[in-house]
N, C-alpha and C positions, 0 to 999 in steps of 0.2 A: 844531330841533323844529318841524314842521308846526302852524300856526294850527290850533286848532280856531274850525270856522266856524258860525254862529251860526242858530238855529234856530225855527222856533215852538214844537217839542212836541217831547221828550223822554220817551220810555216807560221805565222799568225794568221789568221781570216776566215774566209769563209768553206762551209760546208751546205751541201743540201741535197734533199732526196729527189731525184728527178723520177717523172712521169712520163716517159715518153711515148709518143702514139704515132708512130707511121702512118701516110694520110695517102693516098691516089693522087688527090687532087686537092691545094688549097682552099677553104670556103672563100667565098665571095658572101659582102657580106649581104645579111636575109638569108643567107643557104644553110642548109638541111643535109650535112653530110654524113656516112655511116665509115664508124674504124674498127676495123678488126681484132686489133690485139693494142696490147700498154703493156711498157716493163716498166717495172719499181724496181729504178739502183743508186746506186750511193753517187754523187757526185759533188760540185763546189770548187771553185775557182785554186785556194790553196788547197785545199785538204785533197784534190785529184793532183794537183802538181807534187806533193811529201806522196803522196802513195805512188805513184811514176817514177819519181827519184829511187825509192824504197824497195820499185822491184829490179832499177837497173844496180843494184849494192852498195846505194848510200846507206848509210845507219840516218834514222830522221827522226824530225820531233813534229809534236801538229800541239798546236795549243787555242779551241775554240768553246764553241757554246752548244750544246744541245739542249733540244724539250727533251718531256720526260713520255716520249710515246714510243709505240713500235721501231717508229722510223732511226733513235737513238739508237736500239739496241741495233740494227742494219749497218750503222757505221760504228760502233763501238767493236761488232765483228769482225769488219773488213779490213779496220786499222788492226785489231788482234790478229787478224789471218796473213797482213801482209809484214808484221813483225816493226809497226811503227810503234814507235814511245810517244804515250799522248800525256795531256795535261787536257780537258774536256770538265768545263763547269755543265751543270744541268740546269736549267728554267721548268719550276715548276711549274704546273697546270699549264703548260704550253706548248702546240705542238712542234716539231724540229720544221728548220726553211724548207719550205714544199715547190717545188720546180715543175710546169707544166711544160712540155716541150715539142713541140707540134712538128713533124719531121716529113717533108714534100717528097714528092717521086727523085727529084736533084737532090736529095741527102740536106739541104741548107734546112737549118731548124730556127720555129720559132719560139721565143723562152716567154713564158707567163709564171711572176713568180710571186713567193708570199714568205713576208716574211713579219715575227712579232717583234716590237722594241722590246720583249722583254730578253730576245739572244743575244741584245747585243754585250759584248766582248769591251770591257773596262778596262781603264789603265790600271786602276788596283789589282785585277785580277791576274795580274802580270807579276812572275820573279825574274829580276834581270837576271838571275845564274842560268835560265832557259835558255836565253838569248846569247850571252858571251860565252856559252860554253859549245857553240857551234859553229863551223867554217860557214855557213853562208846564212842570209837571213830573208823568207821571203814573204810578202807580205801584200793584198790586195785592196789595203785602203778604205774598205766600208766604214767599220768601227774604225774610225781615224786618228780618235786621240791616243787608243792602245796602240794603234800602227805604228804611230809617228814617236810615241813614248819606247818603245821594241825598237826603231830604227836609229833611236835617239844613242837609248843603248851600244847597241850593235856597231853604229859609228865611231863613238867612243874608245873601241876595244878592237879598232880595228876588222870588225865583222862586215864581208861585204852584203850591202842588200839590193837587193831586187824586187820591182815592183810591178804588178799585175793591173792598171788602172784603165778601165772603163767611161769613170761619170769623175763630175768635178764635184764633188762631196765638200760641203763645209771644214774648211779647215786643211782641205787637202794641198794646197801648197807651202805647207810649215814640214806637212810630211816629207814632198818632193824634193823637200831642200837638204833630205836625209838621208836620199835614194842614191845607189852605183849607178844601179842598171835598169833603166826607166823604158820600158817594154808596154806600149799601153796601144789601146785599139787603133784601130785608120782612122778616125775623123776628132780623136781625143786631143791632138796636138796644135789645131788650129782651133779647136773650140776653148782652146785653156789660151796663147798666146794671139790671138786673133790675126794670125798671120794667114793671109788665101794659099797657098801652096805648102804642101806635105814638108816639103825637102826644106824652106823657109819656117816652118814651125818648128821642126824636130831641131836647126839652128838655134832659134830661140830658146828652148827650153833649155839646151843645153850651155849656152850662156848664162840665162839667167838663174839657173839652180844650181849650176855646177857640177852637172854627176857627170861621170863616167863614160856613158854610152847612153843616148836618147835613138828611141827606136818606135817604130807604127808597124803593126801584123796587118799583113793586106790582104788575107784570104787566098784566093788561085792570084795574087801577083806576090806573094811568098810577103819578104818583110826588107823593109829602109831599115838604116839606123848607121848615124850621125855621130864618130866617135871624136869630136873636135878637130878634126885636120880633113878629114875626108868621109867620103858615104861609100856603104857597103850595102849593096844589095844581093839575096838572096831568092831566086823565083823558086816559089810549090814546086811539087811532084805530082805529076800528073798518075792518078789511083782512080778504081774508082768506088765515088764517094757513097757509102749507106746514110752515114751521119754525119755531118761538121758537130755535133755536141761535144766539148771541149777541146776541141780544135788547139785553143789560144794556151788552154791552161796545158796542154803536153808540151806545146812549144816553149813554154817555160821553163817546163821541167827539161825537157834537151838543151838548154841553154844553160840553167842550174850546172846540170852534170859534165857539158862542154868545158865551163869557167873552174868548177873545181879539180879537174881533170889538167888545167892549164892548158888547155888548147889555142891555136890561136881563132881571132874574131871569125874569122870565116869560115873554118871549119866547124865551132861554136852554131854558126847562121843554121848552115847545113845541117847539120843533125838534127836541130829545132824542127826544122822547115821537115824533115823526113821523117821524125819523130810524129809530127804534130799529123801530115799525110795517112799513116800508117793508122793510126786511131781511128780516119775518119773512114776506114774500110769494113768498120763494127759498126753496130748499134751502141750510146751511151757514152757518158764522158769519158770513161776509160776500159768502155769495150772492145779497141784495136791497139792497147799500150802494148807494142810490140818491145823483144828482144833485141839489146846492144845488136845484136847479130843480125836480126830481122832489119835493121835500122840504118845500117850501113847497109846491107845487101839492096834498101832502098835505094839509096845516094848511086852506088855503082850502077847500078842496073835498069832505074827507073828515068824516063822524061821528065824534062820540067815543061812548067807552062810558060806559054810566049808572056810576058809580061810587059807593062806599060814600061816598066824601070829596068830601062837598059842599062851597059855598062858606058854608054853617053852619056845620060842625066845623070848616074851617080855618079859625080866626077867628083875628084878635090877641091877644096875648097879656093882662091886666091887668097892668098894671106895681106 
């Protein structure tokens, strides 16, 4: 049996081919609009966070599901060209997640997407020596019972994980309860604990799951996140924007590379936050995955935006 070899970052989740199409003007609907150009490139929530990691000198691992079409061989390349270690089941007669991504004159894009139950990503399909044999674990939750089976792992051994969460997917809080560093959209934390205010949900979760750091990405008001004694907020970097398309997933990945790096929280934020900006200055999920160097040269050099979360609201907690 071949060693498995040892890693910084381990992705489970998802991948998908995006279509993106630059628009003038949004349709309204009944309208009859005409678009210019469409690029086909690789993107997916983990599988663009391990390729980000992977060009800033982590060694990384990606473990998901492809069809067996064109669009496979596009990220079977891109992971070979960016020198990540994959593990990639194939679905026959089926085509790979197809991303339609509608991108306005303000860069904010909108995603149409498709995908077959035949990708989805099984707990059997899973070796835990993948997982324990990496410093970090990171993971977005679709396929949820391989998620939470990988984070179950990874806890186990020690292996910190981090989580990418959007939607409240079946089963998705067995996962949460597995999770460090729970990083999930703006309105995901009051839709899981039903609590009406951000700063109030991102408390709750972080009680009742127990992780590490409970955090909401707020787009131009940068990102909260709730490390049990006190809140840390971080505001964007004011760029300007071609595309928000994986916005969330680079902020990940600056957050990945901050934590392994040992940085502290806030510098962690920052990099995310400059990271995730610097992307959205390209076309495509990981069309503006700038240089450690290009990255900070953001942080020093760049404005943030006035944001809703001052250093008033984010205050500490009373104990």
């Amino acid at each position: 049996m071949t060693k498995t070899s040892k890693v910084d970052l381990v992705g489970v989740g998802l991948n998908a081919t995006d279509t993106v199409i630059p628009l003038s003007s949004y349709p309204s609907p009944g309208s009859k609009i005409e678009f210019r150009e469409k690029t086909i490139l690789p993107g997916g929530q983990v599988a663009t966070t391990v390729i980000a990691c992977q060009q800033w000198g982590l060694q990384t691992r990606y473990v998901g599901k492809l069809g067996d079409d064109s669009a496979a061989q596009l990220h079977r390349d891109e992971f070979a060209r960016a020198g990540v270690e994959t593990h990639l089941f194939t679905a026959n007669d089926c085509p790979s997640q197809e991303s339609l991504i509608l991108v306005d004159r303000d860069g904010e894009r909108t995603v149409l997407t498709r995908r077959d139950e035949a990708l989805s990503l099984h707990p059997e399909d899973l070796e835990k020596e993948w997982i324990v044999s990496a410093g970090a674990l990171h993971v977005d939750g679709y396929d949820t019972a391989a998620a939470t089976l990988a984070a179950q792992w990874a806890r186990s051994a020690g292996v910190p994980v981090i989580a990418d969460l959007d939607e409240i997917y079946p089963g998705v809080e067995q996962l949460i309860e597995n999770i460090d560093y729970l990083i999930v959209s703006r309105d995901f934390p009051s839709r899981l604990t039903g609590k009406p205010t951000l700063e109030g949900a991102l408390q709750a979760m972080h009680a009742r799951y127990g992780c590490r750091l409970a955090a909401a990405t707020l787009g131009p008001d940068g990102v909260l996140a709730f490390d049990g004694k006190e809140f840390h907020h971080a505001a964007a970097y004011c760029v300007s924007v071609v595309d928000t398309t994986g916005a969330g997933d680079i902020f990940h990945a600056g957050f990945i590379f901050g934590l392994l790096q040992g940085w502290a929280l806030d510098r962690q934020l920052d990099f995310a936050c400059a990271a995730a900006a610097l992307n959205c200055t390209a076309s495509g999920a990981r069309g503006g995955i700038g240089t450690k160097e290009a990255i900070m040269a953001v942080i020093d050099t760049t404005p943030r935006h006035v944001s809703n979360y001052t250093p008033q609201s984010a205050h500490p907690v009373a104990r």
